[in-house]
N, C-alpha and C positions, 0 to 999 in steps of 0.2 A: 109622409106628412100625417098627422093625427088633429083631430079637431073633437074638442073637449067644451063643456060651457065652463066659463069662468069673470067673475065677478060681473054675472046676469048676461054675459056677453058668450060669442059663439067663439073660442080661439082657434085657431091652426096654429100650428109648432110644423116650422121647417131647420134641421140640421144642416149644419155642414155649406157646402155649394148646392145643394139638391135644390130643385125648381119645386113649388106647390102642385101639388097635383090637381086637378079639375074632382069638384064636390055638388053632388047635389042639394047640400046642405048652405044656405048665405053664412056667408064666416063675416065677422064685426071686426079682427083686425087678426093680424101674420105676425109672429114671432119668429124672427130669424138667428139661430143659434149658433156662433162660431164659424162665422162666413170669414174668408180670406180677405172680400173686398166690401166695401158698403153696402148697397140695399139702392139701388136708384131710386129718388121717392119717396123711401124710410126713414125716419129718425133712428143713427147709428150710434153708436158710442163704441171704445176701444175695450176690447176684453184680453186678456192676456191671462196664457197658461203655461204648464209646462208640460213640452210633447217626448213622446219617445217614439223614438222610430220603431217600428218592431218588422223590419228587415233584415235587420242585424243578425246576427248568430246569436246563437243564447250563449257562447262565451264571450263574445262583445260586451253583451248586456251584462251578463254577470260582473264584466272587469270594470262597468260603471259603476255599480254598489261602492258606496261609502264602507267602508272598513267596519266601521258600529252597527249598520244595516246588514252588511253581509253577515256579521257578527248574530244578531239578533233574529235574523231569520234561520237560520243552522239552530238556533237553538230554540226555537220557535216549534220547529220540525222534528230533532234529535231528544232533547231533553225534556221541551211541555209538551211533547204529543201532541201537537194541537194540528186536528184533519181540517182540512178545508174542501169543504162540497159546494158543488151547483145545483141553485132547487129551479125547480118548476115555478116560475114569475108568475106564471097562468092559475097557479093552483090558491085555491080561495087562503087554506091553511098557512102555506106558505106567508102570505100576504098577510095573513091576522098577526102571524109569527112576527115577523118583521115589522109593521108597526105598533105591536107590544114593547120591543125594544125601543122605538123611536119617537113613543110618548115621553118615555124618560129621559131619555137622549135631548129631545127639544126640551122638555122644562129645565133641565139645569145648564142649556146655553142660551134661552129665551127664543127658541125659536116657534114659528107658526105650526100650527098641526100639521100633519103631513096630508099632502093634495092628493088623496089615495086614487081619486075617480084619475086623473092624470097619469097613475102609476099605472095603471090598471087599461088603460087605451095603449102605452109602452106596451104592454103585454101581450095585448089581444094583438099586436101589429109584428109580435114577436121582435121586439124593441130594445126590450127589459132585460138584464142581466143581474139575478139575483143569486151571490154567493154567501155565504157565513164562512165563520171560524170558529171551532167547536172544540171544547176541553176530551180528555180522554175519557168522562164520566157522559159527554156528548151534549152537553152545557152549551149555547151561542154565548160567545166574548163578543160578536160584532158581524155585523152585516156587512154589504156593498152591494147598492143597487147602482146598475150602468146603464147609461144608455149603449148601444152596439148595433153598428147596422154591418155591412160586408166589408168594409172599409177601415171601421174606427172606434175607439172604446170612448166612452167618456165619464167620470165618476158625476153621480147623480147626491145621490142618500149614503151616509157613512155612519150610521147609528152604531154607538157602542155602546158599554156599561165605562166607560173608563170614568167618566164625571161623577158619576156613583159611587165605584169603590174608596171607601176611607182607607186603605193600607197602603203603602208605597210597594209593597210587591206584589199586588192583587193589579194593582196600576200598570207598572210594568209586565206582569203576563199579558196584560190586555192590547198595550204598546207592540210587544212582539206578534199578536196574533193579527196585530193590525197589519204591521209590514210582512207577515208571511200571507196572509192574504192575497196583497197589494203583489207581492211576488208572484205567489200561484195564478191570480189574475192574467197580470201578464207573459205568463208563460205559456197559457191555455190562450189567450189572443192569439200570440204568435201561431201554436200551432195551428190554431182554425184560418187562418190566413190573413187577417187581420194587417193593417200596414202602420195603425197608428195607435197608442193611447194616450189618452192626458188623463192628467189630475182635475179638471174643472175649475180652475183657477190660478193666478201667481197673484200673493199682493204685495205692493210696490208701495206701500205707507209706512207708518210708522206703529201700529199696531203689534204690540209684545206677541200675545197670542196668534196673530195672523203670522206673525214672522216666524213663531214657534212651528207653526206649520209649514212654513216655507223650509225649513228644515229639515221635515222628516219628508218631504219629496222629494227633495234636494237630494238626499239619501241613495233615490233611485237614477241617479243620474238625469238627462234628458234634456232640453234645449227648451228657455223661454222663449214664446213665439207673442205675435201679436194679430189678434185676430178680431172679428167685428160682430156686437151682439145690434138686432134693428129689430123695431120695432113699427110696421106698416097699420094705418087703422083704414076701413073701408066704409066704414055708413058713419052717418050722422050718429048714430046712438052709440056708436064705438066710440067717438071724440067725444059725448058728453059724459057716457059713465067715465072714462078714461082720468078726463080732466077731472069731472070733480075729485075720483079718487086720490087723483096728484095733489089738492089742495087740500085733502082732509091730511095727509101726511105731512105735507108743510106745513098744517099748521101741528098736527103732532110734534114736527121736530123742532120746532120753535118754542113750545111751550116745554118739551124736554132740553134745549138748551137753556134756557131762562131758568128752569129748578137745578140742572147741573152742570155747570158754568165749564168746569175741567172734562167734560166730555171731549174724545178724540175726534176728529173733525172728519179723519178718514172715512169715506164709503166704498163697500164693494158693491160690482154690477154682477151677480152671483147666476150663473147657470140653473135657476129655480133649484138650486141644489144646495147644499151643504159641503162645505170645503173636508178634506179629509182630517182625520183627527190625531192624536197618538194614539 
């Protein structure tokens, strides 16, 4: 468990089935991430991702790959040279590095700046799994920050340059370094002992770009599951910042429906994360 302040409030972040640990710090409310069962208590909702067992053999695994994916990572590997390393999550550098890329990364899919102080409790807790993918001139094409405790990988942060590049083959490099990553990832889980990774999400809408991505996990094989994100709050002042912040978004989304009427209706309940990208 980690406990972070976030919006004026004290949070805990519990994974998995793990129980909260006892704090001497008063926590304002419990985030429960990808529990099998509900939350006795909590306000739940249904999250759904896609898991891979990583028990299997690595020629199990391999004979999941989609023929384009196998495809793309072979030449990922053989033809763009493209290495993939694991940095130190702990190291300040590391960290400036990775959300340099992830400023640009959010402006051109409108996302919130990155929760650095959050990222950075994953660290200290040895939580955090920060990899890149790197040209042969040693250039970053793309991050992957994960969560990983003794158990389970989970994708957190997927910042690339891919939204940036204007070329279609500049794009495409950046697509292969994605999935040779995502590869190398789960090959290094398995062997650390690892029994499970996901993607951080599946979405089950109607969303072009969402479903674009459900394609290139798709890629790696693996089984959609269904699983429960809760949310517990503990003091008064947790249920009032909470609420109001719920009503300033309704009325945001209200006032963004009313200006763009063909907005898709679709929401995701997103793992504080960003789904993976090409």
């Amino acid at each position: 468990m980690i406990t972070y302040k976030s919006r004026f409030l004290t949070r805990a972040e519990v994974w998995f089935d793990n129980e909260p640990a006892q704090t001497d710090r008063p926590v304002d409310w419990i985030l429960y991430n990808l529990r099998s069962q509900p939350v006795p208590g909590a306000q739940s909702r249904t999250f759904y991702t896609l898991l891979i067992d990583l028990t299997q053999t690595e020629e199990q695994l391999r004979a999941q790959l989609s023929d384009d994916t196998a495809y793309k990572i072979r030449r990922a590997r053989d033809r763009d040279k493209i290495v993939c390393e694991c940095c130190d999550a702990r190291d300040p550098a590391v960290m400036d590095a990775f959300e340099e890329m992830y400023k640009g990364f959010a402006a051109t899919k409108g996302l919130p700046p990155l929760n650095r102080g959050r990222l950075e409790k994953l660290a200290a807790a040895n939580l955090l799994d920060i990899s890149v993918a790197r040209d042969p001139q040693g250039n970053p094409w793309v991050y992957h920050a994960n969560y990983c405790d003794s158990r389970r990988a989970t994708q957190l942060e997927l910042p690339s340059l891919y939204r940036a590049l204007p070329q279609s083959a500049a794009r495409n490099f950046s697509g292969r370094a994605n999935r040779y990553l995502t590869w190398h990832n789960i090959l290094r889980y398995k062997q650390q002992g690892l029994k499970f990774f996901d993607f951080g999400g599946w979405h089950l809408g109607t969303d072009q770009e969402m479903l674009s991505i459900n394609d290139f996990k798709r890629g790696f094989g693996g089984q959609v599951v269904r699983e429960y994100q809760c949310e517990q709050i503990l003091t008064l002042k947790g249920r009032l910042v909470l609420c109001a912040a719920r009503l300033l978004e309704q009325t945001k989304s209200v006032l963004s429906e009313e200006n763009e009427p063909a907005v898709n209706s679709a929401r995701e309940f997103p793992v504080q994360a960003s789904v993976a990208i090409k």
